[in-house]
C-alpha positions in Angstrom: 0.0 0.0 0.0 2.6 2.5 0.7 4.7 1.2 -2.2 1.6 2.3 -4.5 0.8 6.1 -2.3 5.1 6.8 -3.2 4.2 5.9 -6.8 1.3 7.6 -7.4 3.0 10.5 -5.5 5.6 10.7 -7.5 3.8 10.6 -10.9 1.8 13.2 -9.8 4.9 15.4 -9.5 6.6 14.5 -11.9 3.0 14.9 -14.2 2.5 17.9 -12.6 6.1 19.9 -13.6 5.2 22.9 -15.3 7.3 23.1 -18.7 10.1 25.7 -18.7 9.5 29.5 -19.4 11.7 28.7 -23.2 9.1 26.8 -23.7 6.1 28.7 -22.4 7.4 31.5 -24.3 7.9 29.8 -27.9 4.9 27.9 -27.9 3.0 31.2 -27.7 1.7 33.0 -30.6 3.1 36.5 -31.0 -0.3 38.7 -32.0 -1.3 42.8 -31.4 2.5 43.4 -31.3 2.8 47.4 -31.2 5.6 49.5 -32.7 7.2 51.4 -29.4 9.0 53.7 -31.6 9.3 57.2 -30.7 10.3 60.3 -32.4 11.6 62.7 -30.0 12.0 66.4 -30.9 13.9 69.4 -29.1 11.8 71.7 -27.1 8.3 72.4 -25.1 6.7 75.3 -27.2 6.2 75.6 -30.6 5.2 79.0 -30.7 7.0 82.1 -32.5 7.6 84.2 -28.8 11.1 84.6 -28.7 11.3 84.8 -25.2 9.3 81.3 -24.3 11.4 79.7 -27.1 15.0 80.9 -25.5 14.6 80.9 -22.4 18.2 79.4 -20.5 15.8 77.1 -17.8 12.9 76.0 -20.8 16.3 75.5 -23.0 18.1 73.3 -20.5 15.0 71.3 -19.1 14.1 70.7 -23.1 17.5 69.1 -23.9 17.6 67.2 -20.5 14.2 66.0 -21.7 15.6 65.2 -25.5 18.3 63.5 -24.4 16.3 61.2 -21.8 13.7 60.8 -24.6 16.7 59.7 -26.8 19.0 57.7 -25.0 17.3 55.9 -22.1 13.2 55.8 -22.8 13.4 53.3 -25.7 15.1 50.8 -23.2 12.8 51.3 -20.2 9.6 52.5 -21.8 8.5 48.6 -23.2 6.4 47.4 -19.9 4.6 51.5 -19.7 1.4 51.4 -19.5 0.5 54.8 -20.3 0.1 56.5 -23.4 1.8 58.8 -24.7 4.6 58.0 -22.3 5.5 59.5 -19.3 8.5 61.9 -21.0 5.8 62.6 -24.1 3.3 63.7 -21.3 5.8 65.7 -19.5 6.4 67.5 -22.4 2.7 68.4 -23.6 2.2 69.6 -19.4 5.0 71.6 -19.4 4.2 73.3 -23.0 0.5 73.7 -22.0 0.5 75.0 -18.2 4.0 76.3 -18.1 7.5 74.7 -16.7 5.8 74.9 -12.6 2.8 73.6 -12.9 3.9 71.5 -15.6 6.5 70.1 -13.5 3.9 69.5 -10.4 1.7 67.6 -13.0 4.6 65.1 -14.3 5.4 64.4 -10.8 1.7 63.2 -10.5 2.1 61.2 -13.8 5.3 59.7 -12.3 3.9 58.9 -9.0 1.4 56.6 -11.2 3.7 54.6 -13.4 3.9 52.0 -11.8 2.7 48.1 -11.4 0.5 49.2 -8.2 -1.3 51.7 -9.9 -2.2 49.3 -12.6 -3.6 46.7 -10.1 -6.1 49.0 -8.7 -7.6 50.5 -12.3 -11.3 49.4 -13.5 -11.4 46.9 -16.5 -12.8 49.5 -18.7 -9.9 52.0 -18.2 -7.6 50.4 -20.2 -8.2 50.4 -24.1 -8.1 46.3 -25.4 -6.2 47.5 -28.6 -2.9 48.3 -27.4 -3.7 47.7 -23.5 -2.5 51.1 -22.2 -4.1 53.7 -20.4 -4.9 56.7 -22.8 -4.3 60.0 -21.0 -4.4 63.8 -22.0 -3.3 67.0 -20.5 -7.2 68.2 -19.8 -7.3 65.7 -17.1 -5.3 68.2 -15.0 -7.1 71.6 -15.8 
């Protein structure tokens, strides 16, 4: 009797193995695969006011911006949720409420990126095409 409980014991373990992750991996299809590509571009405001366009702080935020938009988003930015990324967003705040409470809205943006946030959302928040969250600057006017 005992013999027969270590058998079916161990059959059941060995049965029950799940397969490796390789394996998990290539045996699923790859579908709904979205290009990530971005297209940065120097500066926060597009407008012909000398003054907003030259300013030394808007100047050196912008390239600090363009180079982290360059350089290191397209290797962290392939688990975000959001769209348009965090950096994108950022950018549009910053252009449309000015560089402080542009920079008080980012950090809000910021404080949401993460796996947490993304636990606690409603079904219906999310859009099934890409699965990201949509967001625009008019949620903060």
């Amino acid at each position: 009797m005992r013999i027969l409980l270590i058998l079916m014991f161990i059959s059941l373990n060995v049965a029950g193995q799940p397969v490796s992750d390789r394996q998990l991996i290539l045996s699923k299809p790859i579908e709904n695969v979205h290009d990530i590509s971005r297209k940065p571009t120097f500066g926060f405001y597009n407008t012909s006011k000398w003054y907003q366009r030259y300013n030394p702080a808007s100047l050196t935020a912008a390239s600090l911006m363009y180079m982290y938009q360059k350089f290191i988003s397209p290797q962290l930015s392939a688990t975000c949720g959001f769209s348009p990324s965090c950096s994108a967003m950022s950018k549009n705040l910053i252009a449309e409420f000015g560089l402080v409470k542009g920079v008080f809205c980012s950090a809000d943006r910021l404080t949401r990126c993460n796996k947490i946030c993304f636990a606690e959302l409603e079904p219906d928040e999310i859009d099934p095409v890409d699965g990201k969250i949509h967001e625009d600057t008019s949620r903060y006017k």
